[in-house]
C-alpha positions in Angstrom: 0.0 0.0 0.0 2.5 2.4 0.5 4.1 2.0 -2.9 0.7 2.9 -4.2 0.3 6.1 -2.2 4.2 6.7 -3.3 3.3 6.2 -7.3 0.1 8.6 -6.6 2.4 11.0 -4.8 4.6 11.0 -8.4 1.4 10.9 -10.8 0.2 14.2 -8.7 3.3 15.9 -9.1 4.3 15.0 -12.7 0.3 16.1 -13.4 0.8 19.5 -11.8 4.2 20.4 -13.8 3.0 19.0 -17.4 -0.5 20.1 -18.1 -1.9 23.3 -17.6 -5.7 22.9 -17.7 -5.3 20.5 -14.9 -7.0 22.6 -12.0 -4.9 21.8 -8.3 -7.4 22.4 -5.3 -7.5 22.1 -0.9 -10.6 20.4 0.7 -12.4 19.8 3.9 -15.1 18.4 5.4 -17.1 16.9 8.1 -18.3 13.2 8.0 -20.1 11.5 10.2 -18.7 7.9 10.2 -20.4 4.4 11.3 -19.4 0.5 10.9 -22.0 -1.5 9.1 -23.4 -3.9 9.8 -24.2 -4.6 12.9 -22.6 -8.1 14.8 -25.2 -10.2 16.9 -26.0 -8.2 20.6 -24.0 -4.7 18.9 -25.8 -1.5 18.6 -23.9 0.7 16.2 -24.1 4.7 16.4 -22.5 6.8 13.8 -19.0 9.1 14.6 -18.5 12.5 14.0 -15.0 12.8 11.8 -13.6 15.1 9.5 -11.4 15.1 6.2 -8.9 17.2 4.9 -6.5 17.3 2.0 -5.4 18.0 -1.3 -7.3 17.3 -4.9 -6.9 17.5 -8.6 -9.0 18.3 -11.5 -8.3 16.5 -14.7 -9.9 17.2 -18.0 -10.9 14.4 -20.2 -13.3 15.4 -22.5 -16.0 18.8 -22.6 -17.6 18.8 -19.0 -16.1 15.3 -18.3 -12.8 14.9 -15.6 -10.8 12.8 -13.2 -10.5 14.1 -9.8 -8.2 12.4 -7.7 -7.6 13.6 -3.9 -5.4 12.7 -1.0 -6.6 13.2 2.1 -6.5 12.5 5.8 -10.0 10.6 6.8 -10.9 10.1 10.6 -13.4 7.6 10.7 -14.8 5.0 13.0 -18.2 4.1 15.4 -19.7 4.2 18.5 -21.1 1.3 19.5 -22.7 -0.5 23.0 -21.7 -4.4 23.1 -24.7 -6.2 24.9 -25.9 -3.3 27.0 -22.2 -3.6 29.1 -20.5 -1.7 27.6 -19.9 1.1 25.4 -16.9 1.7 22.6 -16.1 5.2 21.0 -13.9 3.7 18.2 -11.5 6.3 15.9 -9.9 4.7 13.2 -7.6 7.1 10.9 -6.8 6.8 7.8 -5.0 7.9 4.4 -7.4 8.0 2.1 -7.1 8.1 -2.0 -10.4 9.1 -3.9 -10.7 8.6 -7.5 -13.5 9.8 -9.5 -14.7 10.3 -12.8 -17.0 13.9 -12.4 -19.3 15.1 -14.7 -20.0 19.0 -14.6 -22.6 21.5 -16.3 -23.1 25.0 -15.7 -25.7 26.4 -13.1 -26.5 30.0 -12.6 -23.3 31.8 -11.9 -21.4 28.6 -11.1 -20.9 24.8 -12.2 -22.4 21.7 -11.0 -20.6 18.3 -10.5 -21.8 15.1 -10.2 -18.8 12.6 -9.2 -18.6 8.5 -9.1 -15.5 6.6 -8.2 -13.8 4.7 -5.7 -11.2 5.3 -3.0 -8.4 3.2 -1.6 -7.2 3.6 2.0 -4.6 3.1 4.5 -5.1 3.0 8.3 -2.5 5.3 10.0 -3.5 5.2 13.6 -6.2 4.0 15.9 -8.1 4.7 19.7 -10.7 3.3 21.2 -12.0 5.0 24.4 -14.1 1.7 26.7 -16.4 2.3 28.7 -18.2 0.2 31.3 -19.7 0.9 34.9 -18.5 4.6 34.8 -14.7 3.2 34.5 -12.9 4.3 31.0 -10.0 2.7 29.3 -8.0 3.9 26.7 -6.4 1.6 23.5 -4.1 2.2 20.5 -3.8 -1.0 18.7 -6.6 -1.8 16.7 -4.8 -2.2 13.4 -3.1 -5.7 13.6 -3.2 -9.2 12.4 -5.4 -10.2 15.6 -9.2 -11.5 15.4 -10.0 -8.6 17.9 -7.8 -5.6 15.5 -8.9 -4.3 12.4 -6.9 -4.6 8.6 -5.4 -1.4 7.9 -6.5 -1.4 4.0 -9.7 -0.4 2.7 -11.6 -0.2 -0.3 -15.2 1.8 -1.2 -16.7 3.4 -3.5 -17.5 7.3 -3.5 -20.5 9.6 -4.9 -20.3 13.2 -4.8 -22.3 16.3 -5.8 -21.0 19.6 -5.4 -21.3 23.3 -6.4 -18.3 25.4 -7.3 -18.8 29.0 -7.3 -17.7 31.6 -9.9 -14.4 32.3 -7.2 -13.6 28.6 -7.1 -14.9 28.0 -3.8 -17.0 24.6 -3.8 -19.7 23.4 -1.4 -20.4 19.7 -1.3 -22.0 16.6 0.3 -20.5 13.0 -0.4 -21.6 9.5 0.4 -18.2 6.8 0.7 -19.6 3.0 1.6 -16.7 0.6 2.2 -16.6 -2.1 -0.1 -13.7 -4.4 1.9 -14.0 -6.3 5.2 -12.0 -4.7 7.4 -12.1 -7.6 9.8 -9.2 -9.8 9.9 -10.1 -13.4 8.2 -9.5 -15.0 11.8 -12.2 -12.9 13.1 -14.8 -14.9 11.0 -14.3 -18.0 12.7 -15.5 -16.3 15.9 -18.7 -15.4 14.5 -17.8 -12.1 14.1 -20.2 -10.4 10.7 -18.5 -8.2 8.4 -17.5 -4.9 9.3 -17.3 -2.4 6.2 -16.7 1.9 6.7 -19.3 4.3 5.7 -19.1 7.9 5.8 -21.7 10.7 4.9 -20.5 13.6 4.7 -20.4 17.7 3.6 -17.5 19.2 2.2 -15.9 22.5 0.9 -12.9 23.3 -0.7 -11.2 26.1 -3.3 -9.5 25.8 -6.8 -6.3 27.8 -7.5 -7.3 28.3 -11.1 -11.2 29.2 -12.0 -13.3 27.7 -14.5 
């Protein structure tokens, strides 16, 4: 994985220096974040998490692009295990978006419709557990173990946003995780599936204008 996130690294560079309709942009956003679906005896509540990074816009064809970001995505789910106990879970990751965007004009600005996937990379981890007003604190849940989480993950992404004749854009996005993130000893447990989701709204600003 983190030869792939090196080769993007290059791709986004080598972009930005050789073509000059390709548009370089900073984004943001609030998600909230939940684990789906839900294991025997688990009540699953979503997260509140953010995202924040860097994107691209890459012509293909009259109102037709690639957009490509890298960002930092804080995800993860709250969740009460058989009434005993209750779990705030933060899983962080690095994730990389890939869509192909479709955009008309609208008013004074430019509508985009965006479909794609993303790949990510879990960077860091805490889970906050709490049970008959005691807490406890853990930093490991990205491992091999049944009880830890994979660190790579794979969803898809839709997308709509507005961009604004100044190249600010306001957004809202919907990012289901297609992978497992359970590890394959988990299953033999009994453990269901456990895939990301995120909903959430964005904003962000392009250096060059439309």
């Amino acid at each position: 994985m983190h030869k792939i996130y090196q080769s993007f690294l290059l791709v986004f560079i080598t972009i930005m220096t050789s073509f000059g309709q390709v548009r370089v942009g900073a984004t943001a956003g609030f998600q909230l974040a939940i684990h789906t679906p839900e294991d025997v005896g688990t009540q699953n509540k979503s997260k509140a998490g953010f995202m924040a990074g860097a994107m691209l816009e890459i012509p293909l064809s009259s109102g037709v692009s690639l957009r490509p970001q890298l960002l930092y995505s804080a995800k993860g789910v709250k969740r009460n295990v058989l009434g005993t106990f209750d779990a705030a879970l933060s899983l962080n990751y690095i994730e990389v978006p890939i869509q192909l965007v479709y955009t008309v004009e609208s008013g004074t600005g430019h509508l985009s419709f965006g479909a794609g996937v993303y790949i990510a990379y879990g960077l860091s981890s805490k889970a906050v557990i709490t049970s008959k007003g005691q807490s406890r604190t853990f930093t490991d849940d990205f491992g091999p173990a049944a009880d830890q989480f994979q660190r790579n993950d794979i969803g898809g992404r839709l997308s709509i946003d507005y961009e604004l004749a100044s190249g600010l854009t306001i957004g809202t996005y919907y990012a289901p995780g297609f992978t497992d993130i359970n590890n394959p000893s988990a299953a033999s447990s009994g453990v269901v599936a456990t895939h990301n989701s995120a909903l959430g709204i964005s904003v962000g600003y392009w250096l060059k204008k439309r």
